[in-house]
Structure formats: C-alpha cells, structure tokens
N, C-alpha and C positions, 0 to 999 in steps of 0.2 A: 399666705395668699399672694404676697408681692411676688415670691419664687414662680410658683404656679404661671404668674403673668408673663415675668419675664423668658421664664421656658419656653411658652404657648408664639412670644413673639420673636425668641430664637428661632423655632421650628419653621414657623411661619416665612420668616426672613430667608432662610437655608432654601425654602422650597421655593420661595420666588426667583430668589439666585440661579439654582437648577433649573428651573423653568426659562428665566430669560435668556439664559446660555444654551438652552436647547444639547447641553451637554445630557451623556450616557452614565449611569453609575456604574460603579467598576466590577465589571464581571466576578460572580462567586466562585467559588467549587464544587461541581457536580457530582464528580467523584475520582480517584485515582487508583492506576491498575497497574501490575508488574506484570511485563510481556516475556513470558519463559516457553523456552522449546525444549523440550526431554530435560526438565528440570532447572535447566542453564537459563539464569536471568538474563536478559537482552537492554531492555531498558525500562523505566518506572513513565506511566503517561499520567498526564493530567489533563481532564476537561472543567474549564469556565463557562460560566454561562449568565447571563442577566436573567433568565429563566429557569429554574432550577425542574429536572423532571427527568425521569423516570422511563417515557416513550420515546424511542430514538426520532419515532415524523416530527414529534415537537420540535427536539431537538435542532433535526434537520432543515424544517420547512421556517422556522426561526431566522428574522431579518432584524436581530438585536447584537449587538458584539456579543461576539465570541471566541476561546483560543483554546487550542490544543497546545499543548506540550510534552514534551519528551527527552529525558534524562537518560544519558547513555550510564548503562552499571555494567553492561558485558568486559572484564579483564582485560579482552583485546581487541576493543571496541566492537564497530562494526565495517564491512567492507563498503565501497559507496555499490557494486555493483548488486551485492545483496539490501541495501536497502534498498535502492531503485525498485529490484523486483519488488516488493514489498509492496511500492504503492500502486507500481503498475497493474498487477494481480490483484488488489485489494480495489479499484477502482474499475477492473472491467468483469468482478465478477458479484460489482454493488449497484452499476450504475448500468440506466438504459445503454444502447447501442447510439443512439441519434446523440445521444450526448456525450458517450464519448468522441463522439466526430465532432462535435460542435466545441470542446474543450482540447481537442489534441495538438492544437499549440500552443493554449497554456501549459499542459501537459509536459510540453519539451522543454518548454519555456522553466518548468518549476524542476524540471530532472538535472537542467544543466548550471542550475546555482549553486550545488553543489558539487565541489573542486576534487574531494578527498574522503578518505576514509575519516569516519567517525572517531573521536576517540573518547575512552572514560572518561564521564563526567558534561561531556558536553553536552549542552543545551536547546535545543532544538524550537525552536515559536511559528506558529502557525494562526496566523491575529487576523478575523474578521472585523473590519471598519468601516461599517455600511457607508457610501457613499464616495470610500475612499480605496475599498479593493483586498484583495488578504496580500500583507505583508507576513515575508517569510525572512526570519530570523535567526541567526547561531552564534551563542555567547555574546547577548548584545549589540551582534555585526547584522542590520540589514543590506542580506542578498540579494533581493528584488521583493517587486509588488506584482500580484494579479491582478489584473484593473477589473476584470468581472468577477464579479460576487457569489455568480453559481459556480465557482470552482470550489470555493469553501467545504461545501453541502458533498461535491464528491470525496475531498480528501476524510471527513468527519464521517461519510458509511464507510468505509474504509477502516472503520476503530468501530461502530455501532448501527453497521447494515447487516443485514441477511446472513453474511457471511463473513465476521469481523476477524478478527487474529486468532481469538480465541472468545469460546463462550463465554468461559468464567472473566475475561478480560473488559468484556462486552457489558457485562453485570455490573462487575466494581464500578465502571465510567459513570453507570446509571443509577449510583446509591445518593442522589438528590441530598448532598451534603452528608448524608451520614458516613462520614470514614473513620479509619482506624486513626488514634494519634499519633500511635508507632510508625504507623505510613507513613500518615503528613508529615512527621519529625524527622524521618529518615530522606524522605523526597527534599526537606527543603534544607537537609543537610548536605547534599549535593552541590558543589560551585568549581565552575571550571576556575582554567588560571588566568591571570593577565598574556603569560606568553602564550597559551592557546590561543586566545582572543586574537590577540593581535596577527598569528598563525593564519587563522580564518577572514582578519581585514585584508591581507592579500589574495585573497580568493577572488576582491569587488574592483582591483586593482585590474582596469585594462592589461592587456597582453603585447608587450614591445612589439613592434612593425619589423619581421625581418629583413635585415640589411643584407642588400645584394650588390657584390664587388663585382662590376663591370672590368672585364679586359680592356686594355688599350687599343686591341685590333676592331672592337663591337664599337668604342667609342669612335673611334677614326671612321667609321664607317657610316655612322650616323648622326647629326646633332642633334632630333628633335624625338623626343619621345614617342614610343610607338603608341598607336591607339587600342587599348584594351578591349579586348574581343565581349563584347556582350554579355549578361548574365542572362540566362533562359531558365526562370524557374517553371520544374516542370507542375501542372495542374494535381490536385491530391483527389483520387477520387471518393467521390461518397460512400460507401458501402451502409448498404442497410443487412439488419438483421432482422430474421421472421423470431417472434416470442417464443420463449420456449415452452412448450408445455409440459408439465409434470408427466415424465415418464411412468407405466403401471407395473410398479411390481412384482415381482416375479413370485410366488410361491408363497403370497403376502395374503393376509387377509387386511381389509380396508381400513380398520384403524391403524394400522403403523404405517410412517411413510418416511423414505429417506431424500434427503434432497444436499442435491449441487446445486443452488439455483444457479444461473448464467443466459446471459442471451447470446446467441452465438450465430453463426452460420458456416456451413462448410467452408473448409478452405479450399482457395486454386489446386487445382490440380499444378504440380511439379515436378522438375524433373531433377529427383536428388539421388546426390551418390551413394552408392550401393555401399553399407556399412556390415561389419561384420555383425553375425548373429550371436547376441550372447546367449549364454548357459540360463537356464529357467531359471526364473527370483524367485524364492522361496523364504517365507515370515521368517526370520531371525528370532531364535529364542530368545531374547534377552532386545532393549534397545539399541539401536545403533545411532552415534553422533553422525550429524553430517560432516561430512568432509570438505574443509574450508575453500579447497585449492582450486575448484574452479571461481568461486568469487577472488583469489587474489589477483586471479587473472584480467581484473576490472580498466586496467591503465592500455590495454589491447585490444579494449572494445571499442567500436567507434561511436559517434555519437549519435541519438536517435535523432529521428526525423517523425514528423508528422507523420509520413507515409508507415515507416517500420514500426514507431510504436503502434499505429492504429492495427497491422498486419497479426502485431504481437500481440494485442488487450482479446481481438478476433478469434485467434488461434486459440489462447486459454481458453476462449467463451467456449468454442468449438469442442476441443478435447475433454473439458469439465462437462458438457452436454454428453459426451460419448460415454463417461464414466459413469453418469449417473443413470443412464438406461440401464448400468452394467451392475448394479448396487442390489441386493436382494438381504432384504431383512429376516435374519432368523427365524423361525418360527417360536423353537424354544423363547427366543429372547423377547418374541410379542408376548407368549403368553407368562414370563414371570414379569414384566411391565420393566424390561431393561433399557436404557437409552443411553445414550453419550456422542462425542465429538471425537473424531479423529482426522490425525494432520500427515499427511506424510508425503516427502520430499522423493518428486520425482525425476529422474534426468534420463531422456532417450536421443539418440542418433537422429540424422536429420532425416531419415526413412522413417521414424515412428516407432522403431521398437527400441526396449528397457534396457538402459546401459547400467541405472543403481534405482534403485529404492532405500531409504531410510527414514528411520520414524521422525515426527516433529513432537505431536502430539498422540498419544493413546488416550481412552475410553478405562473407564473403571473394569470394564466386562474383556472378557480375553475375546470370546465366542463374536462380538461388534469388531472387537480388532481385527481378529482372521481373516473374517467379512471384510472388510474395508481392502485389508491386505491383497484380498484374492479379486478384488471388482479394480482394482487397476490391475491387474494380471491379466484379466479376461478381456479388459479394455483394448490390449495391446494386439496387433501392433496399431497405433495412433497413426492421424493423417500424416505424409513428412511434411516436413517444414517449410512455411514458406519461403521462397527465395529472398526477400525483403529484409529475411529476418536472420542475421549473420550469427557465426558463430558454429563449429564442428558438433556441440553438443546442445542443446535445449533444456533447460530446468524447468520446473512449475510445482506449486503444490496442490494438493491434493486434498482439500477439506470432505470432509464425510461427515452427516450429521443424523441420528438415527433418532426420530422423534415419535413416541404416543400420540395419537389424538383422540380425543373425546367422543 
C-alpha cells in the first residue's frame, strides 16, 4: 500500500511540474517512410507529433510541436537544385494560391539556408515551436528560423497533402506509431560525421565583404567617399488564382476520376526564343533513370526571389492544370477496379514543348502507365516560360493519380 502511495504522489508531483512549466512533452513517432524514385532510395523521413494520427488535416491544422526529418541514403547524396524543386513543386501543388503569396518570402528565405549539395547521411530537421517559429536544421547546425508558424503546415502537405512524393510514402508518415523495427533501427542507424557538421557550420558563417583596391589616380582625385546610389526595391505583385475545378473526363464513366489537383492560372503571355523541335516522346519500354546533369548545373543558377519563385509555384499550378484536363482513364481499367500513382519527370524548352521525359514512379498496371505517359504527350506543347523564370530549360514533375470512387 505504502508503494501504491508513493507512486500516486510521484505522478502527481511530475504532473504538477509539467503543468507549472507550461512545458510541451516531446513529440512521438507518427511514422517513417523511404522516399525512392524508380527504385533508387533518396532518403528515409521521419514525422513527430504530440498527436499521433492517421488524417493528414489533424495533422496539418495541429498547433502542438511538431518535426519532420529526413536522412539522406542516396550514394551521391542529393543535388541542392533538385531538392529545391522538390519543395518548390511539393508546396505550390499542396497549398492555396493566397498562400503561397503570403509565404513567398519565407519561401526564399527557407531555399536560401541551404549552401550545398546534400550528402549521405545527412540530417535534415524541420522543428515546429509554437510561439517560437519552425527552425530549420542540418547535422545539429541551426540554419535559420521562420518566425511564422503557418509555414510549417506548408512544408508538412508537401510529405502528407493531396499530392505528396509518393502515395505509399504518404501512408508509412501516417502509421500513428505502428512501424517497422527494421526501419526504426535502420533510420536511427544513420549519423552524419563531425567533419560534415562542422562543413555545414560554415554555411551560417557571414560571407567576407569584397575588398576593392582603389588606384592611386581614383584616390588623388577624390578624398571623401562617394554617396551610394539608392536601393529601389521593386513592388511584388499579387497574383491570384481562380480554383481549379475538376476537369471531366473524357471517355470516363463517373465513378473513376484522375486528378492533378493544383490551383493555378494562366501564365503571361511571353516572348520566348524559338527552340528546336524535338523528335516525338515515345513510352520507353523498360524505365528510364533521370539524368543528373541538369541538377549539377545548381552553382549557375541564380538566386530566387519572391517574384521568380511565386512565377515558378504559378507556372507548375498552370501546366499540372493543363495536364489534367488531358488525363483520360481507361475504360478497360475502370471496369477491372485498376488504380495507381504515377510520377514522371518532365523537362521542356522555354516555348513549351518536350525536350525528355523519364519515369520517377510507375503504377502496378502498364495500361495506367501508357495513359499517364501519353496525357503529357497530348498536353504538349505547354505555355513557354515565364520570363521571370531563368534557365534554357524547365523541369517539373508530373504526378498522375488514378482513383475509384464509390
């Protein structure tokens, strides 16, 4: 009985503790998922949560700490220009339009903390701290803070909206603690080094002030510093987006439907250079790896801006709107109850038409593949590119989703 008491007034004691500190208990494990493209592991995520569940709005609309992470396992690592996209695309085709304008300088803000290419092993933290903003993290090196807290909820559909990396990736995040322990052991088997670390601590390391050797004719000429011309930043405009509505199928009968979701609107009309016409894309029997070389190209790109990324999240809206009016779900495949997700990596000239296609993800069904394959074919040629948005060629993928309904 004495036990019993002293228990009852441990517990007791613990909870009054927690209670007068008005402290958080420390986020669980929701679940963990390996992010692979045509087989090729990428890196292993992990979602925390003080709420453990299952529905990604919980999850989302949730104003309790919370953390993503993510473990690089790719061989050779990751590019920064391919992650970039990554979240670029993953948050303008999760998130309203109003809000991407209302986050597109945290946006820049979270693109440009990162210095460099990824590499095995590294560590990646993404830490909601209500009251305090999401800090962002790699191998224990904080890169910066978002000070507003609805940035969070964009980076987190990005893993568990509409349109996440992957279905099945989507699933694992949302196994409300039940994992594998081969996972967990293998996930937390992962530890970058100390010489990465410290690698990554000069990332937070200001950038030396370029020193300029004055001529002895420039100094003779003047003793007192010239007055620096004004900075004029130019205004970002608003752009809205009209909702998109579910495009109607073509050849469908109404229980199947295939969806891009995206909010989007047309892009400016522009005046882009005249690229050469390639040869028709045709499905590759077999898949195809993407090919690295335009992401090594990353150290060439310049930096975003409010304006160019907002041009860019627009544009995807835009062209994933076009592709899905262009989407027609088998017949065969409604009526033997077939569905799946396909991914596939696009790059077109800055006039809009197909410079590569290659696979990310396939579908269990070839017949949903084809389909997929041939609704960006008919899509093309795509809006050109906005001026805003640099670079000789444009990339973006391609999610395809082919769903039953009830």
């Amino acid at each position: 009985m004495s036990f019993k008491i002293r228990l009852c007034k441990s517990v007791c004691w613990l909870l009054a503790l927690l209670w007068s500190s008005g402290s958080y208990a420390a986020p669980m494990l929701n679940g963990i998922a390996v992010h692979q493209e045509l087989g090729n592991e990428l890196f292993i995520g992990a979602l925390y949560s003080e709420v453990l569940s299952d529905d990604p709005a919980t999850l989302t609309n949730s104003n309790l700490p919370m953390r993503m992470e993510l473990k690089v396992i790719a061989p050779d690592g990751i590019p920064l220009r391919r992650f970039s996209r990554l979240w670029i695309e993953g948050m303008a085709i999760n998130n309203s339009n109003n809000l991407l304008t209302e986050q597109a300088n945290n946006m820049v803000k979270f693109d440009g903390l990162f210095k460099g290419k990824l590499m095995p092993n590294d560590h990646v933290v993404f830490a909601l701290n209500p009251g305090q903003g999401v800090d962002i993290s790699l191998n224990n090196v904080l890169l910066g803070t978002i000070s507003d807290e609805k940035f969070f909820p964009m980076l987190l559909r990005t893993w568990i909206g509409s349109v996440p990396l992957s279905s099945t990736y989507r699933e694992n995040l949302l196994k409300v603690g039940d994992i594998s322990a081969d996972l967990r052991a293998r996930y937390d088997a992962i530890n970058f080094s100390s010489t990465r670390a410290t690698q990554v601590a000069a990332w937070t390391k200001p950038e030396p002030e370029p020193v300029t050797v004055a001529s002895s004719s420039s100094s003779a000429r003047s003793s007192t510093p010239a007055t620096p011309a004004p900075v004029i930043e130019a205004p970002i405009a608003r752009i809205e987006l009209p909702a998109l509505e579910q495009p109607t199928i073509a050849e469908e009968t109404p229980v199947a439907s295939t969806s891009v979701p995206v909010e989007s609107t047309p892009a400016p009309a522009t005046s882009a250079p005249v690229e050469p016409t390639p040869a028709p894309v045709t499905p590759a029997p077999a898949p195809v790896a993407v090919a690295q070389d335009a992401d090594e190209e990353e150290d060439d790109q310049p930096a975003l801006t409010a304006e160019s990324l907002l041009a860019r999240q627009f544009y995807v809206s835009d062209i994933l709107r076009r592709l899905s009016s262009n989407v027609r779900y088998p017949k065969i495949s409604v009526q033997r109850g077939q569905e799946g997700s396909a991914r596939i990596a696009v790059t077109i000239y800055r006039n809009g038409t197909i410079e590569s296609m290659n696979w990310l993800e396939e579908s269990r069904h070839d017949r949903l593949n084809n389909e997929a394959w041939e609704a960006v074919q008919r899509s093309a040629p795509f809006p050109p590119v906005p001026d805003s948005v640099p670079g000789r060629l444009f990339e973006f993928t391609a999610p395809i989703t082919f769903t039953l309904q009830n």
